[in-house]
C-alpha positions as CSV (number, residue, x, y, z in Angstrom):
1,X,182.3,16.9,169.4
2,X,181.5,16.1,173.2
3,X,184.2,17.7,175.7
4,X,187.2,15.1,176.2
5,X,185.9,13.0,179.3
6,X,189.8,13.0,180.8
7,X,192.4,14.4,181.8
8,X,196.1,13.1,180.7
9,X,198.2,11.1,182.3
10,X,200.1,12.1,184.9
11,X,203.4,10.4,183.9
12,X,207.2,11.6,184.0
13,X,208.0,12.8,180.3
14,X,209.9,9.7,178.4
15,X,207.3,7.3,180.4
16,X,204.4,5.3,178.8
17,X,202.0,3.5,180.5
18,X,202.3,0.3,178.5
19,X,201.0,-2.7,181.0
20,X,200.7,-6.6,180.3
21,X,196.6,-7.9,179.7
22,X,197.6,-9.7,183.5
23,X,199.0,-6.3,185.2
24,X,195.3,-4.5,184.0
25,X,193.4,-6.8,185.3
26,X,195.4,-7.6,188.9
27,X,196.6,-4.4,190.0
28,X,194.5,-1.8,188.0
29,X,190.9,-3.2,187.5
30,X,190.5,-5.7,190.4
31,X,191.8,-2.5,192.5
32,X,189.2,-0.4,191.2
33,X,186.5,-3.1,192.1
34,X,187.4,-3.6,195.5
35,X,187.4,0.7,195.7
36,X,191.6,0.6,196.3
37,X,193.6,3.3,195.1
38,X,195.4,2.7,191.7
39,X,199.2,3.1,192.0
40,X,200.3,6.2,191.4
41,X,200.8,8.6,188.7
42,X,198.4,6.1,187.0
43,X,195.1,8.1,186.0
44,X,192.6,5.7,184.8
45,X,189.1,7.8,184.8
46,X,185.6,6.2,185.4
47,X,183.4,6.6,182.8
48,X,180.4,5.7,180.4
49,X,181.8,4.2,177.7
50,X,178.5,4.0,175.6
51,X,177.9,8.0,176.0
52,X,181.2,8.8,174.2
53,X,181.7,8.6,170.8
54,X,185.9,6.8,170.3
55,X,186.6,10.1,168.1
56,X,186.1,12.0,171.5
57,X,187.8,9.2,174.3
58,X,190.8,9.8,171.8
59,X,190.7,13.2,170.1
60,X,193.3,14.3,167.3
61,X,196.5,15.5,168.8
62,X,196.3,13.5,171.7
63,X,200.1,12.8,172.6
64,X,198.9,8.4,173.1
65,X,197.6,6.3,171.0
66,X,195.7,4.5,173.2
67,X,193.1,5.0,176.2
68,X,191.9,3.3,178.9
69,X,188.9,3.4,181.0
70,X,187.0,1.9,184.0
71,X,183.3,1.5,182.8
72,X,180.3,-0.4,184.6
73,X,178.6,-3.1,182.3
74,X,175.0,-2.1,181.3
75,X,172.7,-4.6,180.5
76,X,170.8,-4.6,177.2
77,X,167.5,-5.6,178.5
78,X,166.1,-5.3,181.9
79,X,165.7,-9.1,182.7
80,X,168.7,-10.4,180.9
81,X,172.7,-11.0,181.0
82,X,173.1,-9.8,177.5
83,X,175.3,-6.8,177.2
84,X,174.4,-3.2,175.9
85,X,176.8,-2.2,173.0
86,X,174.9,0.8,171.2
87,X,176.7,4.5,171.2
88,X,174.7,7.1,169.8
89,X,176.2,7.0,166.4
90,X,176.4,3.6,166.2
91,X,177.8,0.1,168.6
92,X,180.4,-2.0,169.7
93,X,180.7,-5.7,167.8
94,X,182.5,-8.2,169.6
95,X,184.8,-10.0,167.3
96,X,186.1,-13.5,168.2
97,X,186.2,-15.5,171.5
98,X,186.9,-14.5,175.3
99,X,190.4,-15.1,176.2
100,X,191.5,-16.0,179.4
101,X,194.0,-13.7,181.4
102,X,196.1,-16.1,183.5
103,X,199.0,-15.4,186.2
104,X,201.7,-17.8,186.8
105,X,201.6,-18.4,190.4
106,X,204.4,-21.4,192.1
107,X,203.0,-24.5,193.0
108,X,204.3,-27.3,194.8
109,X,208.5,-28.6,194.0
110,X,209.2,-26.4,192.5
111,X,206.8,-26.0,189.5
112,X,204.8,-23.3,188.5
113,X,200.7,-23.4,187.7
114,X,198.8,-20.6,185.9
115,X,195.5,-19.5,187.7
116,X,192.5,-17.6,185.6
117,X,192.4,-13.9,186.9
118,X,190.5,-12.7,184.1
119,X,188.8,-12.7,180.8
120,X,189.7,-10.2,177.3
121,X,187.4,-9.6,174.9
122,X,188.1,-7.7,171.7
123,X,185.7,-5.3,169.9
124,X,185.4,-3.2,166.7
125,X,183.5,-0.2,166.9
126,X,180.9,0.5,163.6
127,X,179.0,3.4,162.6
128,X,175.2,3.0,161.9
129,X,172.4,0.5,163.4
130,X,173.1,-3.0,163.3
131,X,173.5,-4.8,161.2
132,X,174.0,-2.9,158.6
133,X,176.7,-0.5,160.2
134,X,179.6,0.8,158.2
135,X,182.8,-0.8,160.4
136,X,185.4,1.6,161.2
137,X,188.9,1.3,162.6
138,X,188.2,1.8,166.4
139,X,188.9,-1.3,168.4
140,X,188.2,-1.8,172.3
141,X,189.5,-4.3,174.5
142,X,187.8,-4.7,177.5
143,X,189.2,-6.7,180.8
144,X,186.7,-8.1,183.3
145,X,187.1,-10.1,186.5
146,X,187.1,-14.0,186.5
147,X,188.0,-16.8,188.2
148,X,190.8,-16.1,190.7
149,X,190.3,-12.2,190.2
150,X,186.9,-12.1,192.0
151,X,188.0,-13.3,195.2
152,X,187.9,-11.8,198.5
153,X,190.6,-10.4,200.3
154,X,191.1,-8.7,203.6
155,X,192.5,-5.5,204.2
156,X,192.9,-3.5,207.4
157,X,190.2,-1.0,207.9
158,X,190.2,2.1,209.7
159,X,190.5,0.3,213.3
160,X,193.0,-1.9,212.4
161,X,190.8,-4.6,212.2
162,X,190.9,-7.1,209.2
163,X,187.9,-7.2,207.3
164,X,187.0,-9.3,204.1
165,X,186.1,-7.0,200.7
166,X,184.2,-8.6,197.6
167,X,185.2,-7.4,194.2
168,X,182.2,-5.6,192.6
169,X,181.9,-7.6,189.0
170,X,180.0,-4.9,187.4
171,X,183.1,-2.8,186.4
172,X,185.4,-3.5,183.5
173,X,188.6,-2.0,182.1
174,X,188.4,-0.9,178.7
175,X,191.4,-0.2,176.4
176,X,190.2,1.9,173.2
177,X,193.1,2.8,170.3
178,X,193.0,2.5,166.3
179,X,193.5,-0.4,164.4
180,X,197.7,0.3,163.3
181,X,198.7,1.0,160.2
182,X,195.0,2.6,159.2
183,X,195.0,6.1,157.4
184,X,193.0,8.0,160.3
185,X,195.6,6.2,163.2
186,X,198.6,7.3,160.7
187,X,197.2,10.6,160.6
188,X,196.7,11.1,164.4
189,X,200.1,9.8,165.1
190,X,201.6,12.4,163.2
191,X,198.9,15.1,164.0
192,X,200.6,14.7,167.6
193,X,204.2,14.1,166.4
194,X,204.2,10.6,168.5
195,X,207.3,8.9,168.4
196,X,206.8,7.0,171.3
197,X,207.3,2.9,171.3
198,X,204.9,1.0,169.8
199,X,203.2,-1.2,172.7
200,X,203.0,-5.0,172.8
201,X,199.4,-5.5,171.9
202,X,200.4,-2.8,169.2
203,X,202.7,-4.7,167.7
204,X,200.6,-8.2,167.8
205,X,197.5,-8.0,168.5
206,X,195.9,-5.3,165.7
207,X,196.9,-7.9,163.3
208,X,195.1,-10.3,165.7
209,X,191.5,-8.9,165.9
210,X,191.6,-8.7,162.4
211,X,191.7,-12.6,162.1
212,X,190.0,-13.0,165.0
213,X,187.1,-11.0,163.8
214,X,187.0,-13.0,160.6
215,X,186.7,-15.8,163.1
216,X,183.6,-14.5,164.7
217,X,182.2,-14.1,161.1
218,X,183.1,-17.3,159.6
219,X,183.4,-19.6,163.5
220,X,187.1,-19.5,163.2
221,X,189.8,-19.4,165.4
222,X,191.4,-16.2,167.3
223,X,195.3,-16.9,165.9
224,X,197.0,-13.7,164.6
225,X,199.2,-12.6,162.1
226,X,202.5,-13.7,162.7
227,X,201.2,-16.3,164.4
228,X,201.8,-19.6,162.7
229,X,200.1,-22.7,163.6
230,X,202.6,-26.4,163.4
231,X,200.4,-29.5,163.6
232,X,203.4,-31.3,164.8
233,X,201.0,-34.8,164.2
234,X,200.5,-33.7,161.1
235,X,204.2,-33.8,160.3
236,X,204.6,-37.2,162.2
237,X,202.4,-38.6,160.2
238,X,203.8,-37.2,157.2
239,X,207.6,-38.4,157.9
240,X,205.8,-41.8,159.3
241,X,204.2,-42.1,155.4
242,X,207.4,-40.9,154.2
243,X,209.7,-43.8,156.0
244,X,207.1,-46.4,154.5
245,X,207.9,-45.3,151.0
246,X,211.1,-45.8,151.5
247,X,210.9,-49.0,152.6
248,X,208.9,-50.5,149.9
249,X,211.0,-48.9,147.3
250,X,213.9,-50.5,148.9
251,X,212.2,-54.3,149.2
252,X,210.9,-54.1,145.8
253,X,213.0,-55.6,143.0
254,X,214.6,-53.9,141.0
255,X,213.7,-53.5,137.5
256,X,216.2,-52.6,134.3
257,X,214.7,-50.8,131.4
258,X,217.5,-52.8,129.5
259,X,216.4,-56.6,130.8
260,X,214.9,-58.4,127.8
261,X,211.4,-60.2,127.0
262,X,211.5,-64.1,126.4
263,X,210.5,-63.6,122.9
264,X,213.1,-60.8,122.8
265,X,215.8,-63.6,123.7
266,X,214.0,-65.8,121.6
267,X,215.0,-64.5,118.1
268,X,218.4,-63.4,119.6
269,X,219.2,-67.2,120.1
270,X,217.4,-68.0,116.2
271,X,219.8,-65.2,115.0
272,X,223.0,-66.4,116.5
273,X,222.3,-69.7,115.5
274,X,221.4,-68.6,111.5
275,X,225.1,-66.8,111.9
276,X,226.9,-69.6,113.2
277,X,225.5,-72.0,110.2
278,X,226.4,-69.7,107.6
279,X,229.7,-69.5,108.3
């Protein structure tokens, strides 16, 4: 197993480092692009996420559950934009769609308008050569620049003079944790005796790269679990369908089982009469 690539956080005890998908991206990743120091007691290490194997970026009895990392993107061919995703022991498979990171940011009376900043992408990491890899329960979120996010901004230099500074868009921020409620995640947890909080995209999102990686198999959507999905024209259409049954039950007539046939009435008129005569 390869030496543990960083150090631990650098946290008060009772503190977790538990930030939004819009806080990575604003104040930790565009930071590290435009070469700013991170806030502090924030240790966020640069490395090269292909040369480590997720067992080491998260070794057992590591007091987290989750990692995160500043990595540049390495392309997988020389003249091309696709991206390398091959470890040593196996690759990284993106699952799903690109999401957009968004801030809300107050436009004009009074409302408020949310600009792109970013982009999220989910991965699952398996063991093997593709495409035959056996998949494992390793998943990676990684954060890049979009948008908004690769702005320029100016900042006082040295001299006090203002000068404009371009984000880099080759770095990314990468977020690397097991799948929840998987044995080898269970076992870690209580390897390191973790009773810390589960974070947000603990809570929701495992259950969502699950779906969403079905999606990227089968061209479906990136919902998750818990996560239901109300086609409110669906139902309007429904309760419309619903009125105009009502409506035609109540204009059409009405119709006894106990009303009679004219040949019913028929012999009851014969019979009465037969009666009548007899007596």
């Amino acid at each position: 197993m390869a030496k543990d690539p960083v150090t631990k956080p650098r946290l008060p005890p009772g503190f977790r480092f538990r930030p939004t998908d819009e806080e990575l991206v604003v104040h930790y990743l565009r930071r590290r692009a435009l070469s700013s120091p991170l806030p502090a007691a924030v240790d966020i290490p640069d490395i090269r996420i292909l040369a480590h194997d997720p067992s080491d970026l998260l070794p057992p009895g590591w007091s987290e559950q989750e990692r995160y990392f500043f990595t540049c993107k390495e392309a997988k061919y020389v003249k091309g934009r696709r991206a390398n995703r091959a470890t040593g022991a196996g690759y990284w498979k993106a699952t799903g769609k690109e999401k957009p990171v968004a801030v809300a940011v107050p436009a004009a009376k009074g409302q408020v308008q949310a600009v792109l900043v970013g982009m999220k992408r989910s991965l699952v990491f398996y063991r093997g050569k593709p495409p035959t890899g056996s998949k494992t329960d390793w998943v990676m979120h990684e954060y890049r620049l979009a948008g908004a996010g690769l702005a320029p901004c100016r900042r006082a230099s040295a001299g006090d003079a203002a000068s404009v500074a371009q984000p880099a868009e080759g770095w990314v921020l990468c977020r690397v944790f097991r799948k929840k409620g998987s044995a080898s995640a269970n076992a870690a947890a209580a390897a390191a005796g973790a009773n810390a909080p589960a974070s947000p995209d603990e809570r929701g999102s495992d259950g969502e790269e699950e779906s969403e990686e079905h999606g990227a198999e089968e061209e479906g959507g990136s919902g998750g679990a818990g996560r239901a999905f109300i086609d409110f024209f669906a139902r309007a259409e429904g309760r419309q369908q619903q009125r105009r049954g009502q409506q035609r039950r109540a204009s059409s007539p009405v119709v006894s089982s106990s009303c009679l046939t004219d040949e019913q009435q028929q012999q009851g008129r014969e019979q009465e009469t037969t009666s009548r005569g007899a007596a």
